[in-house]
C-alpha positions in Angstrom: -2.4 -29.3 2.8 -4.7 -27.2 5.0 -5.0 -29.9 7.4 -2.2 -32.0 8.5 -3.1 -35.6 9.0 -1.9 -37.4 12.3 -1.7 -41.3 12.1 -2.3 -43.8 15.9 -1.5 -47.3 16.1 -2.6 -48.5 19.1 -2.9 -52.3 20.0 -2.6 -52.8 16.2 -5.6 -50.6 15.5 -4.8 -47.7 12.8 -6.5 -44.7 13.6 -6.6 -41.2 11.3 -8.3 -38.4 11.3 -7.8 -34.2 10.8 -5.4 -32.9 13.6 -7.2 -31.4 16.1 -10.7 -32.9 15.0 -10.9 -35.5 17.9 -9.3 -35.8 21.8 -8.0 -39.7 22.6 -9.3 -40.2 26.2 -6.7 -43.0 27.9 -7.4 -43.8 31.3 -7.3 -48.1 32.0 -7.1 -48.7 28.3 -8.8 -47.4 25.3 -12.0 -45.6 25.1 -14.4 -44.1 22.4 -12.7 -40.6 21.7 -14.8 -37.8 22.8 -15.1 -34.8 20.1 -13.8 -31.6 20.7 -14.5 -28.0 19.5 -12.3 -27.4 15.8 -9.8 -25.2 15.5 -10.6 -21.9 14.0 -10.0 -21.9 10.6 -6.8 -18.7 9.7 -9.1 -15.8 8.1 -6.9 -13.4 6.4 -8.7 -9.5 5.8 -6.4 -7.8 3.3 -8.0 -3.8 2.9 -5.9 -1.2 1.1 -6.4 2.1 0.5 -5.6 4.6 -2.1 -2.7 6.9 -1.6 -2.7 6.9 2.2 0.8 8.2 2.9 2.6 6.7 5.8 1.7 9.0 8.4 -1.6 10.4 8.0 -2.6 8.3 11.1 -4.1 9.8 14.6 -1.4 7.9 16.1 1.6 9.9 14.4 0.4 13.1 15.1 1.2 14.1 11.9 -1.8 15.4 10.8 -3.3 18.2 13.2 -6.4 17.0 14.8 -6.8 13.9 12.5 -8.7 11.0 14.1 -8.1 7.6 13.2 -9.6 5.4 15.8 -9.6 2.3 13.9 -6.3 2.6 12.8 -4.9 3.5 16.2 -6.6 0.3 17.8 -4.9 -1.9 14.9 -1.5 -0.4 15.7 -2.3 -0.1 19.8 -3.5 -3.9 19.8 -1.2 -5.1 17.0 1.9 -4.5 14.6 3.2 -1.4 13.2 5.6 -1.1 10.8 6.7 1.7 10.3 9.6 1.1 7.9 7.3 -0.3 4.6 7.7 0.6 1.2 6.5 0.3 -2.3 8.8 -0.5 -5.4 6.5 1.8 -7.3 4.4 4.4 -5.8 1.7 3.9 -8.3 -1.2 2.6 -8.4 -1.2 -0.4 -11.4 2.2 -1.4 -10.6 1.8 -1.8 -6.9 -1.4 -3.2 -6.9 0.4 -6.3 -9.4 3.1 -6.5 -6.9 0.7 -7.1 -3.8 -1.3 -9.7 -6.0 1.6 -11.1 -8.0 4.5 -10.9 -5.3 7.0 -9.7 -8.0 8.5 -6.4 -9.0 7.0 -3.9 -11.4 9.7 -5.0 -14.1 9.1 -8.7 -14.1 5.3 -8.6 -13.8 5.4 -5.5 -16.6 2.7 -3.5 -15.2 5.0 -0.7 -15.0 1.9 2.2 -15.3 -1.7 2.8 -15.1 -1.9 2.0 -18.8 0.1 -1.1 -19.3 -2.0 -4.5 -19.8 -1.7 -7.7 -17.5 0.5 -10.1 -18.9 -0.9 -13.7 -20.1 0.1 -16.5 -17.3 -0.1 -14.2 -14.6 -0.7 -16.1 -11.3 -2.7 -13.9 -8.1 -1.7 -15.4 -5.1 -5.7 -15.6 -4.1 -5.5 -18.8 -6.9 -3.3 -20.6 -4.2 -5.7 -19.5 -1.4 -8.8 -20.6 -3.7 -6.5 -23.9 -4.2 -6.0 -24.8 -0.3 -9.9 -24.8 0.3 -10.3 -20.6 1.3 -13.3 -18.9 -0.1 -12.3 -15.4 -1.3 -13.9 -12.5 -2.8 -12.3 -9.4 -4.2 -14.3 -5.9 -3.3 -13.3 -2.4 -4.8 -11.0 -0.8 -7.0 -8.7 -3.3 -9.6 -7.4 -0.4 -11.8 -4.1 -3.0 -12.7 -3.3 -3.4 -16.1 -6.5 -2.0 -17.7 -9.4 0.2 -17.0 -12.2 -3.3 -17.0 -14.3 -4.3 -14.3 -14.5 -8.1 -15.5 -13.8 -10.2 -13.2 -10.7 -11.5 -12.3 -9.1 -14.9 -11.2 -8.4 -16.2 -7.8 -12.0 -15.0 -6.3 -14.9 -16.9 -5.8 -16.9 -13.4 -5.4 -16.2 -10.3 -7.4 -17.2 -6.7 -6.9 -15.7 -3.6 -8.7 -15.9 -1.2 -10.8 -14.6 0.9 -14.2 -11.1 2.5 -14.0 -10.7 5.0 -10.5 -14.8 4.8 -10.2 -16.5 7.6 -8.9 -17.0 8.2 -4.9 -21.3 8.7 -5.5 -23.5 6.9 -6.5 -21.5 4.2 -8.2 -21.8 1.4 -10.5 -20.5 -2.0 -9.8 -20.0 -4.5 -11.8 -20.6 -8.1 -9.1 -19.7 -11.1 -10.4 -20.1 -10.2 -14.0 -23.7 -8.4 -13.8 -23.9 -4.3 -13.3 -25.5 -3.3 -10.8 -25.8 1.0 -10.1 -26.7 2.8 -6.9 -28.3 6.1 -6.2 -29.8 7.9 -3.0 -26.3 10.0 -2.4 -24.9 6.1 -1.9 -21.1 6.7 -0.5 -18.8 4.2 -2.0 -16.1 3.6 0.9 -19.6 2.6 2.6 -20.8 0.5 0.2 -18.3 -1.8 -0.5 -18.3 -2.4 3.3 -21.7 -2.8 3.4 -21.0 -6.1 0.7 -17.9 -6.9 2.5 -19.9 -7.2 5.5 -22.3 -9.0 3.6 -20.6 -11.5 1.8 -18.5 -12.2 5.3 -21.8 -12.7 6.9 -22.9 -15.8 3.9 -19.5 -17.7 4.7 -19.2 -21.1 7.1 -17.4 -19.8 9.7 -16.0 -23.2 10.3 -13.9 -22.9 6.8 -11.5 -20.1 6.1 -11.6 -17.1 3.8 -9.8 -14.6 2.3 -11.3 -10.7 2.0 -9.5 -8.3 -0.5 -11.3 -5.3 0.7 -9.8 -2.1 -2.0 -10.9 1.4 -1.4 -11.3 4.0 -3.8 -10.5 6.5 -1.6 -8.3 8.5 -0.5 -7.7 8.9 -3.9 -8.2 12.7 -5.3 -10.1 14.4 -6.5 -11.1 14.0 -2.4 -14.8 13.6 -1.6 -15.5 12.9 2.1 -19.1 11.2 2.9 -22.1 13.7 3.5 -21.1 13.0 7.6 -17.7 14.2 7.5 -18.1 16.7 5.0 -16.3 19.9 7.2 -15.3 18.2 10.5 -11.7 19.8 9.7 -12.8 22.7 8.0 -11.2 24.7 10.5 -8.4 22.6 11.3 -5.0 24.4 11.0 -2.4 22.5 8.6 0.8 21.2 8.9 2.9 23.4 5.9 6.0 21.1 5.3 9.2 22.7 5.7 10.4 22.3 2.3 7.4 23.8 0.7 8.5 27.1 -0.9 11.8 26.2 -1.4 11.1 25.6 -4.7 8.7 29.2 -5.1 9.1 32.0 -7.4 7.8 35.5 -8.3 3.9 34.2 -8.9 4.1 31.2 -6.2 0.8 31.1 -4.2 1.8 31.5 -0.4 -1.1 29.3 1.8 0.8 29.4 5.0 3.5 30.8 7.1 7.3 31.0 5.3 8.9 28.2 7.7 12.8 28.7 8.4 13.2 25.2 10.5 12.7 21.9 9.7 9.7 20.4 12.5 12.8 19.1 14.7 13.3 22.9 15.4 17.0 22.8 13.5 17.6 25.0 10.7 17.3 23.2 7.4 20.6 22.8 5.4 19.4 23.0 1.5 21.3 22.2 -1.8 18.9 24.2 -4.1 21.2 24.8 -6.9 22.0 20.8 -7.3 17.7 20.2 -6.4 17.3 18.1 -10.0 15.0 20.8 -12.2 12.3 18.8 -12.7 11.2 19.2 -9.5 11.5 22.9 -9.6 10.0 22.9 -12.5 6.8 20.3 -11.6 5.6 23.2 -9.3 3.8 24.7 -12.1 1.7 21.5 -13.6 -0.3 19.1 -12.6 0.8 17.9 -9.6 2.3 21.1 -8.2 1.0 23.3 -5.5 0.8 26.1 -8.0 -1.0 24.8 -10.3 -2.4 21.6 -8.9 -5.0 20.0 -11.3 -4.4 22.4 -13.6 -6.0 25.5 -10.8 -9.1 23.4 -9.8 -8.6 22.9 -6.4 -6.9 24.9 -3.7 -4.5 23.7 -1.1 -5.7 24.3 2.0 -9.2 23.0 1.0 -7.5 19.9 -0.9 -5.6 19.2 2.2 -8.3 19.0 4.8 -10.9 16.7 2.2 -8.2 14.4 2.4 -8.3 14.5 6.1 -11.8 13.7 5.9 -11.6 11.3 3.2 -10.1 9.1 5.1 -12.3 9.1 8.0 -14.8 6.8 6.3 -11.8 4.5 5.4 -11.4 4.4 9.3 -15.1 3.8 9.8 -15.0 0.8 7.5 -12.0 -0.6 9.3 -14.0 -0.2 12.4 -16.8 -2.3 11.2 -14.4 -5.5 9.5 -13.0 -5.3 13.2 -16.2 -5.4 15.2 -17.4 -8.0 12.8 -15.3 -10.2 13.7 -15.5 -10.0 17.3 -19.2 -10.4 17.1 -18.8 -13.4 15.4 -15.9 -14.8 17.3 -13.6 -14.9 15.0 -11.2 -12.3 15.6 -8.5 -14.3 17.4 -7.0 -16.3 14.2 -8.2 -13.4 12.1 -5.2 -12.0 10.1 -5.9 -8.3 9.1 -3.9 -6.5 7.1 -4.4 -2.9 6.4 -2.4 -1.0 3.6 -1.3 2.0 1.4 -1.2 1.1 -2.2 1.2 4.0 -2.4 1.6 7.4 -0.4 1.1 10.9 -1.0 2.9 14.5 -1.0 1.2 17.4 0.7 3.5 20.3 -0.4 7.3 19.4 0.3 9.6 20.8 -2.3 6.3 22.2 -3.4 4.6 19.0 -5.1 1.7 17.2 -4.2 0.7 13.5 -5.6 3.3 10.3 -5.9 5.6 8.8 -8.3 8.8 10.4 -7.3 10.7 8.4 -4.6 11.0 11.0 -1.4 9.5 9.5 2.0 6.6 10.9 1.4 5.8 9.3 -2.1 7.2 5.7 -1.4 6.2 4.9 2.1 3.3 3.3 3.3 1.3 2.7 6.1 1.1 -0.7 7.4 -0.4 -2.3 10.2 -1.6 -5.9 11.0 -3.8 -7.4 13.9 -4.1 -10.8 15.0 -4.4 -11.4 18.4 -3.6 -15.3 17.9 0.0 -14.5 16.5 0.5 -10.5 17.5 1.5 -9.4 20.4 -0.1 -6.2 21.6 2.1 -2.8 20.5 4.3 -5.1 18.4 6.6 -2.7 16.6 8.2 -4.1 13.2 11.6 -1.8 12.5 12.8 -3.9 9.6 12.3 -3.0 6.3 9.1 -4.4 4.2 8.0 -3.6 0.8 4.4 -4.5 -1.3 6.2 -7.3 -3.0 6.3 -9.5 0.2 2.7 -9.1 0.6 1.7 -12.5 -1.0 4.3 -15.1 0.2 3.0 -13.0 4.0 -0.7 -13.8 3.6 0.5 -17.4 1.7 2.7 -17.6 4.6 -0.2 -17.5 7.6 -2.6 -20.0 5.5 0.2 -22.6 5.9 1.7 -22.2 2.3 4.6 -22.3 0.9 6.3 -19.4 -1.2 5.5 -19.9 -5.3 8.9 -20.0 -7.0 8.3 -17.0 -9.2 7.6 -14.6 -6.0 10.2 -12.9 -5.4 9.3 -11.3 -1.8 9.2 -12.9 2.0 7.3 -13.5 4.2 7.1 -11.2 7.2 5.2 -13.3 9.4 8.3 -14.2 11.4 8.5 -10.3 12.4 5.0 -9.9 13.1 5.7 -12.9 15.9 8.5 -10.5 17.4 11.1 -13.4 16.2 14.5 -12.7 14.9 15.0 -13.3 11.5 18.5 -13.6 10.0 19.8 -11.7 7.1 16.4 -9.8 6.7 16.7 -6.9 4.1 18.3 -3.9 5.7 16.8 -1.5 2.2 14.6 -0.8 -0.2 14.5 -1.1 -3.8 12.5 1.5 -6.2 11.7 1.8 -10.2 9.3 4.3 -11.5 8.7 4.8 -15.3 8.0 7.6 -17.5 4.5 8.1 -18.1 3.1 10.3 -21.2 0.5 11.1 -19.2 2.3 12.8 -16.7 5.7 13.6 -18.2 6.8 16.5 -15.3 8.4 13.3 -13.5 11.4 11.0 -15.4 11.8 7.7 -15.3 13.9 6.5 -12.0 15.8 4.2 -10.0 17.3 4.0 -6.9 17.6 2.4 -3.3 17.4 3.5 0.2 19.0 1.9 3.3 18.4 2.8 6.8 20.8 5.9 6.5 21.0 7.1 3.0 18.8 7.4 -0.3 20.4 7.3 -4.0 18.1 8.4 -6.6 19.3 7.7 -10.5 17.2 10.4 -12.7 17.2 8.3 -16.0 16.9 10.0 -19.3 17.0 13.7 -18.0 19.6 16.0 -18.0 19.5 16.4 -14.5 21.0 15.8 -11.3 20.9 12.6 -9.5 20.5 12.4 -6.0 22.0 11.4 -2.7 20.4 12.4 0.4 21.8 11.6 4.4 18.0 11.3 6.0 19.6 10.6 9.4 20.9 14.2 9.3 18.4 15.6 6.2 15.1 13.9 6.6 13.1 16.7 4.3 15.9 15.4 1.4 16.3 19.1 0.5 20.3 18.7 0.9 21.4 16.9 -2.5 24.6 15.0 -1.5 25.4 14.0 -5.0 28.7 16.5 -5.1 30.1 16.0 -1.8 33.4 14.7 -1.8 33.0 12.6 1.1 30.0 11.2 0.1 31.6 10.0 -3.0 32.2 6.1 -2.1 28.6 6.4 -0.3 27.2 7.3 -3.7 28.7 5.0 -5.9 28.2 1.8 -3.6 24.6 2.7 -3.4 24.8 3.0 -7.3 26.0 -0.1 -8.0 23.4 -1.7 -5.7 20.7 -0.6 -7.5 21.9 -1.6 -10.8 23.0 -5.2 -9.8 19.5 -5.4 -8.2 17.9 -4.9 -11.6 20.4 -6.6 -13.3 19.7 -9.4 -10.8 16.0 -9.2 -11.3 15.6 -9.0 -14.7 15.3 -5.6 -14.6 17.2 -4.4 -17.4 15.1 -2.7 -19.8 12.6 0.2 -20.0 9.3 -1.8 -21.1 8.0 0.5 -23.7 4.2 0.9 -24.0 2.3 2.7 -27.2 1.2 5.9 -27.3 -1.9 6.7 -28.8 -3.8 9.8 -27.5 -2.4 13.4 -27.6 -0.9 14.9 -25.2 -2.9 16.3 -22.0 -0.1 18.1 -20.3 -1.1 22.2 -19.7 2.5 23.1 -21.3 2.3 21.0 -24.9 -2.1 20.0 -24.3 -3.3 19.0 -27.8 -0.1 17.9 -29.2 1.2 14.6 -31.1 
């Protein structure tokens, strides 16, 4: 129930009404009750972004001269948590595990191609349920490349597949509508969100699923950030020319310390080969969409991608302190996924280094936040739903398979929490330079199983080796480490359901530069 019902007997009178609604005025005896202002109703703003990595914030420093105002304030004024993972870093798959609250393998959207399951429940059907208007803005791309509209929202705007960043077409609430004039997309679909926020009672909650296109590549800033880093030098990761050879493009200095200023220890010789050998393709600095883009010039439109992302943050926020509603406001902002920039020489997702299968996560409420709150436990997408179910005053669906952070965000102590992270990633034809995998990582130590490749599996210490360039996997004192973390991850899909490899048809030829055109 949204609204709990409170029940006075007074002088053998029954009184009931909402909790909250009235104030009981006693002085000599009874008097007429004397109405009071309604609680604010708990708003929840839910806006992800595509392939933001974990630290491409102001606030990390990460990025040289990136400015993330926005951002900053929601991590300044509320939670950061800086610990939060995905159990695929993909896009399908962990967009179905924020809307589903299960796991890749039990909701079966393992890739970008696989189709969404009949009897599939979005937990914006239990918001819709409890009385909350919701509408969905932005990029679906889970389970198929449609626009249709989807259920749990009572207001729909999206768009085919990854859309375009210009001039786009939407589709909202079942009718096409296209835009011209230059129109910038991250602007657009805060210009709706803004919009449709502006229509609702503000005296009844809602839910806002704001979903950016960007940062996803191929990068395209908006027309007022285009070159405000053009100049800006770049961060080269440490580990990106370990993996070079004779004809490796060189875009920066040779570094020979890790950023902590010690000298690296590598493994190269025990470095599985398909990462050595995924320099050269697709999503390799060396041949990075197949030798469209630079890296130097890919790295800063990224920078200044994201700046409109920023901006539209900006705006939700001021909205809602305009229209006094920002206190009981929940606002969530996410990464569906994160993003390499050159270690071991790769760019894109997928695999599951730091890089790839953290996020960044903040959330701002100043009615349950305290200012500079900083979460150190470890959350992942799939307890994104029983969270946001969690602040409307709902309880967890049975088939959700996360929890509810909530408790953390209210600086509480929460027994038995989760002390690692659980990952799955499945072969894609698509993209074949990275294998099927499995592993888990704790607050020490990462396992990586490399399924179905004659390869190397992997074992990395990220207390002592946080570039994960010193494979483990051989060490003789490492040996229990390895096969404790081993058997974790397998009881954990054994545990899950996770047992199988969901197998998906193939039915295009191959695109890849090395076999292109083949059966």
């Amino acid at each position: 129930m949204l609204f709990q019902k409170r029940l006075l007997i007074v002088g053998g009178i029954m009184l009931t009404g909402a909790l909250g609604a009235f104030t009981m005025q006693w002085k000599a005896g009874f008097t007429e009750p004397t109405a009071s202002r309604p609680p604010q109703p708990k708003n929840i703003i839910y806006i992800l972004a595509d392939d933001h990595r974990y630290d491409a914030m102001g606030f990390t420093g990460k990025f040289s001269g990136l400015q993330t105002p926005a951002l900053d304030r929601m991590a300044r004024e509320g939670a950061h948590l800086p610990n939060a993972f995905v159990s695929t870093a993909l896009c399908s798959p962990s967009r179905a595990t924020i809307l589903t609250g299960q796991y890749p393998h039990t909701h079966t959207i393992v890739d970008n191609q696989a189709p969404t399951p009949k009897g599939l429940t979005f937990f914006p059907q239990y918001l819709q349920k409890a009385g909350y208007k919701t509408a969905f803005l932005g990029k679906w791309h889970m389970g198929n490349e449609d626009d249709a509209p989807q259920p749990g929202f009572n207001y729909w705007l999206s768009f085919r597949g990854q859309g375009v960043y210009y001039n786009p077409t939407f589709n909202i609430n079942g009718k096409q509508v296209a835009h011209g004039d230059s129109a910038y997309i991250t602007d657009l679909l805060t210009d709706y969100a803004i919009k449709w926020l502006d229509q609702q009672d503000k005296q009844k909650p809602f839910f806002l699923y704001l979903s950016h296109k960007a940062v996803h590549a191929e990068f395209m800033p908006a027309r007022r950030h285009r070159g405000v880093y053009r100049n800006t030098p770049i961060q080269y990761p440490p580990s990106m020319y370990l993996t070079k050879t004779d004809t490796s493009k060189i875009f920066g200095p040779l570094p020979k310390q890790d950023p902590e200023g010690k000298d690296m220890k590598v493994n190269i010789k025990d470095m599985p080969n398909w990462v050595k050998q995924q320099r050269y393709s697709w999503h390799g600095v060396d041949y990075m969409y197949h030798g469209d883009i630079e890296f130097n010039d890919f790295y800063r439109r990224y920078m200044e991608t994201l700046l409109g992302v920023d901006n539209s943050v900006a705006r939700v926020l001021k909205w809602l302190e305009d229209n006094g509603l920002a206190e009981n406001t929940l606002v969530v902002y996410m990464g569906d996924n994160g993003f390499s920039f050159g270690e071991r020489g790769l760019i894109d997702k997928r695999h599951m280094y730091e890089e790839s299968m953290r996020v960044p996560l903040l959330a701002w409420c100043p009615s349950l936040i305290k200012a500079g709150t900083k979460v150190e436990q470890v959350v992942q997408n799939v307890d994104i739903a029983p969270t946001l179910l969690a602040y409307a005053g709902l309880p967890k669906p049975k088939q959700m398979q996360g929890v509810s952070f909530v408790p953390l965000l209210k600086g509480e102590q929460v027994a038995n929490w989760r002390d690692r992270a659980f990952y799955e990633y499945y072969w894609e034809v698509a993209f074949p330079q990275t294998p099927t995998m499995f592993g888990v990582r704790t607050d020490r130590y990462k396992f990586i199983f490399n399924y179905g490749v004659w390869d190397a599996n992997e074992l990395y210490d990220l207390k002592e080796d946080p570039n994960e360039v010193n494979n483990l996997i051989r060490s003789p004192e490492h040996q229990k480490i390895a096969e404790q973390l081993r058997t974790e991850m397998w009881a954990w899909l054994e545990q899950t359901g996770g047992l199988q490899i969901p197998l998906k048809p193939i039915r295009h030829k191959r695109g890849d530069h090395i076999y292109k055109g083949t059966y």
